[in-house]
N, C-alpha and C positions, 0 to 999 in steps of 0.2 A: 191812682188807679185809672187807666184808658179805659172810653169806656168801648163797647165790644158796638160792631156793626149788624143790627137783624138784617133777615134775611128779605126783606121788604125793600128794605134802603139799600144794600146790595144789589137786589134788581132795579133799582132806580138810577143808580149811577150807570150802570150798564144797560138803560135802555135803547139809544141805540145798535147797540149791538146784537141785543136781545131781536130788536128790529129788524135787523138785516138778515139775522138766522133763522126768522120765521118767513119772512120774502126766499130765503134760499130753499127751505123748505116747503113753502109755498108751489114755488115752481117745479120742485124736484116732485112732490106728489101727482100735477099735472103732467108730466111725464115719464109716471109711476111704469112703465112697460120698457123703457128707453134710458133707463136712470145704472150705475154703476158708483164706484170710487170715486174714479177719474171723472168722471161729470159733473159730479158732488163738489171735486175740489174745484172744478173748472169755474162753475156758477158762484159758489164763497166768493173767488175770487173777485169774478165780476160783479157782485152785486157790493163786494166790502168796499172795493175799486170805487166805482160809481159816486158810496155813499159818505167819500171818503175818512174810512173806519178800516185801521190798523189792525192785525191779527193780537192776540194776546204774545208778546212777547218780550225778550231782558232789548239790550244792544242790540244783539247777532238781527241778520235777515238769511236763516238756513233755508238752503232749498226745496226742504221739505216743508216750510210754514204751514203752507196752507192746508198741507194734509194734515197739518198740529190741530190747525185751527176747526179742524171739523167735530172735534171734542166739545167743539162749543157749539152745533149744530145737534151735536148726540145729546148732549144735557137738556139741550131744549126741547129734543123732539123724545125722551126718555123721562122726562121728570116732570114736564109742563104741559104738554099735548100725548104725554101714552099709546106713540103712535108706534111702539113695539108691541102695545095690543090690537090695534086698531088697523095699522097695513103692516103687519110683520113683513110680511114678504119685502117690502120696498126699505124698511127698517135694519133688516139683515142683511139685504146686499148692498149698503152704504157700509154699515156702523159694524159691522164684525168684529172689526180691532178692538176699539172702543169695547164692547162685550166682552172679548176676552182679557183684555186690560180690566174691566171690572171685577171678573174672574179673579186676576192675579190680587187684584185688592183684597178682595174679600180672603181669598188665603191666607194672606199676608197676615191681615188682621183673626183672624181663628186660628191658626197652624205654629206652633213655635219654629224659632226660625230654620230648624234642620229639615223639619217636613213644608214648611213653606219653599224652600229652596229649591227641593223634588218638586213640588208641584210647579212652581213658577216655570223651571227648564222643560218639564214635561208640556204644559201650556204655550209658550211661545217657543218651541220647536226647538230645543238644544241650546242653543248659546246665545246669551244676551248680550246686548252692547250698552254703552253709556248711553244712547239715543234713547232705546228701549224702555231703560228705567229713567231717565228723563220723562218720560210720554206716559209712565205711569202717574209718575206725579204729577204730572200736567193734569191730569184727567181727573186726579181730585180734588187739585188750586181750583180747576174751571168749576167747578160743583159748589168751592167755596165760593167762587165772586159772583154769579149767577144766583145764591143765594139755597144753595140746596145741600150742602156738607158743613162743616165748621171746621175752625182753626184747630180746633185739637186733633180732629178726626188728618188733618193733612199732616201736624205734627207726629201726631204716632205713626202714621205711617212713613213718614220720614224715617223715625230712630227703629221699624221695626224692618225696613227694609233694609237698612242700611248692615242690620245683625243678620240676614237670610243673605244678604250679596254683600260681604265685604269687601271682596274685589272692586266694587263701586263706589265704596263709603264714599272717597275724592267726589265722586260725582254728586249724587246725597248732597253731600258737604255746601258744593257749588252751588244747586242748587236750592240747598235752603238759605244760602247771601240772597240769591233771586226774590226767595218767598218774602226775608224782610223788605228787602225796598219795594217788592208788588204790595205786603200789606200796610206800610208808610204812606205807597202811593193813594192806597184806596181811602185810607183814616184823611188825608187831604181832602180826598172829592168828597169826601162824607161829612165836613167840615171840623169833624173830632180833633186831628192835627193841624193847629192855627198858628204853630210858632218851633222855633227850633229848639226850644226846651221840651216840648210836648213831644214831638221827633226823637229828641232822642232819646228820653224816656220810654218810647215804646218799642225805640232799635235796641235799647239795653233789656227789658223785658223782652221780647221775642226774642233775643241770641239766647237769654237763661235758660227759657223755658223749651227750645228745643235743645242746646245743651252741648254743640259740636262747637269744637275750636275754630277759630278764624273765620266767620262766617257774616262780620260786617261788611255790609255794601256801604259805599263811598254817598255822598250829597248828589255824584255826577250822575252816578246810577241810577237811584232815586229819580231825579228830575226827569233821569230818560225813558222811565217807565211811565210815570206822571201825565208826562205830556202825550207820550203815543200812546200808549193805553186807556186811558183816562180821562184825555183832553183837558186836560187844566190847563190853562193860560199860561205859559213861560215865567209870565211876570208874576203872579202870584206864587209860583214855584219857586221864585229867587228869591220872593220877600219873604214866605217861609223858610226857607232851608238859612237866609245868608247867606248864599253864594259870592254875590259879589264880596263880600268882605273877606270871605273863602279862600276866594282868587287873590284878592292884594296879598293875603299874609302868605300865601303860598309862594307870593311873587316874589314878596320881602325876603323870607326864610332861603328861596333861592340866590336870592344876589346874595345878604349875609355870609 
């Protein structure tokens, strides 16, 4: 049995990051008159930049990260400092999206999938994209690793979203490869996963239990989530996984 990550040690691994979104937040309320989107992503940027602290993300560097990454500014400043009761105004005109992404969650999760589906299109204005429903899920992985959602709450909404937007399952799908090698990478910094028996024991438990075909991530993915998310040392990430030994037989099986 793995054993599960509280939500304590979850914000400890992610302290600074937690760090930097209170610094971003920080500033963005001193100039709570002069604040917008684009301001919001601008400073993330700079201050992640600076602190050098990688946005949550797989491989990709999509051009929109950093507006991804302000999901992890909404978490903070919506679940930890309640500063959509406290300066809504400056709260709303950042986090809208976020809000209405909350929205589509909560439907999702109350609404069976035919009435969730009406609502999701009615909510984000007619047609959805694979970005879209990416960013919803994004928005409740960040809740998980920041320590304010759980695993199962991101799984259901995996398999219920994926029944409201079929057209996206592929994506869904894609996606939850991501979420096992983000939760590998975490059970690592947490020191829960110490060997690549433990690994993959918990890559074969999480494919079961959310339940979609084809959805293991590779060792290389894994490590690349580890290290830029994460910050785990390369080397401890190759002594876990056996990478190198990885590579020889790989190399082997290819000459063969």
């Amino acid at each position: 049995m793995i054993e599960s990550i509280d939500p304590r040690k979850a914000r400890e691994i992610q302290k600074t990051r937690i760090e930097a979104a209170m610094d971003a937040l920080a500033v963005l309320l001193k100039r709570k008159n002069n604040v917008n989107r684009d301001s919001a992503r601008k400073i993330v940027e700079e201050i992640y930049r600076s602190k050098k602290i990688q946005p949550i993300r797989g491989k990709a560097w999509p051009q929109d990260i950093w507006d991804k990454e302000l999901a992890t500014l909404y978490v903070i400043a919506k679940y930890a400092l309640m500063l959509h009761e406290e300066n809504p105004d400056v709260f709303y005109r950042i986090f809208s999206y976020e809000e209405t992404l909350e929205d589509v969650i909560r439907i999702v999760n109350e609404k069976n999938s035919e009435e969730a589906r009406k609502f999701i299109h009615f909510l984000l204005g007619g047609e959805i994209d694979d970005n879209t429903v990416a960013r919803i899920l994004r928005l409740e992985t960040t809740k998980l690793l920041l320590g304010f959602s759980t695993e199962d709450r991101v799984i259901d909404l995996m398999k219920k979203l994926s029944e409201a937007l079929p057209e996206h399952a592929s994506t869904v799908r894609k996606y939850a490869r991501y979420f096992i090698a983000l939760r590998i990478a975490q059970s690592i910094a947490a020191n829960i996963v110490r060997n690549r028996i433990a690994k993959e024991a918990l890559k074969q438990a999480l494919a079961a239990k959310i339940g979609f075909e084809k959805i293991m991530p590779n060792d290389e993915y894994i490590e690349e989530i580890a290290v830029n998310v994460f910050n785990i040392p390369k080397k401890k990430i190759t002594r876990i996984l056996a990478l190198k030994n990885n590579n020889k037989k790989a190399r082997k099986n290819k000459q063969d």
